[in-house]
N, C-alpha and C positions, 0 to 999 in steps of 0.2 A: 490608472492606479486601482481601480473599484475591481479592474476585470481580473488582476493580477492576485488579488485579495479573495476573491471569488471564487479562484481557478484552484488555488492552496485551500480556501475551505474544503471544495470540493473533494479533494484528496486528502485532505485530514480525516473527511467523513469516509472513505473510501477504505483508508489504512484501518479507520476504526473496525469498520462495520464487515469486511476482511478479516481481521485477526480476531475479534470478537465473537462473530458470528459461526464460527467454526464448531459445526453439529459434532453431540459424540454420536461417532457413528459406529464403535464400538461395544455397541451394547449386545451382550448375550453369548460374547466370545472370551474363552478362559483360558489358561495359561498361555503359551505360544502364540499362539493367535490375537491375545491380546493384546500381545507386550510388539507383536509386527502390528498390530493396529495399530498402535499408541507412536508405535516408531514412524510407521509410516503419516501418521495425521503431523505431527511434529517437525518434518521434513518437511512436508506440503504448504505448511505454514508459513515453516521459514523461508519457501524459496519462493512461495506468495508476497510474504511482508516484504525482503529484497527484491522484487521487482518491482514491486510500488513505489518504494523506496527510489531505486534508481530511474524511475521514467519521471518520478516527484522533482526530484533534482534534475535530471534533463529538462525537462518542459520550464523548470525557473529559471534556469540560465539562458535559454530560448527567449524568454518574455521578459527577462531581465536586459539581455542585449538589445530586444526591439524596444524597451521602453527607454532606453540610454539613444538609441541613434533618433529614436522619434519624439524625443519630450521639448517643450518649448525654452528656449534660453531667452530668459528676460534680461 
């Protein structure tokens, strides 16, 4: 159960520190330039956070199924 709780923190901090941590990296860039910076950081993000996302959710059903066929029936 500990590892299962552990492995979700892990990826709580992941998601965070992923969508959070995202530099502006458009600094010094104006019109056009800015607005495809901004677009493109935006995109990167999203198809960041959905990948975490979805591997978050595979890897629980994963340790969710081994924790159901391995846990003790008293």
């Amino acid at each position: 159960m500990w590892v299962i709780l552990t492995i979700n923190g892990l990826f709580l901090w992941w998601m965070i520190s992923a969508v959070g941590g995202i530099a502006d990296d458009c600094a010094g860039k104006v019109g056009t330039d800015l607005e495809a910076c901004q677009t493109g950081t935006a995109i990167g993000v999203g198809i960041a956070f959905i990948f975490i996302l979805a591997l978050w959710a595979l890897v629980d059903v994963i340790l969710g199924v081994v924790f159901l066929v391995t846990r003790r029936r008293d």
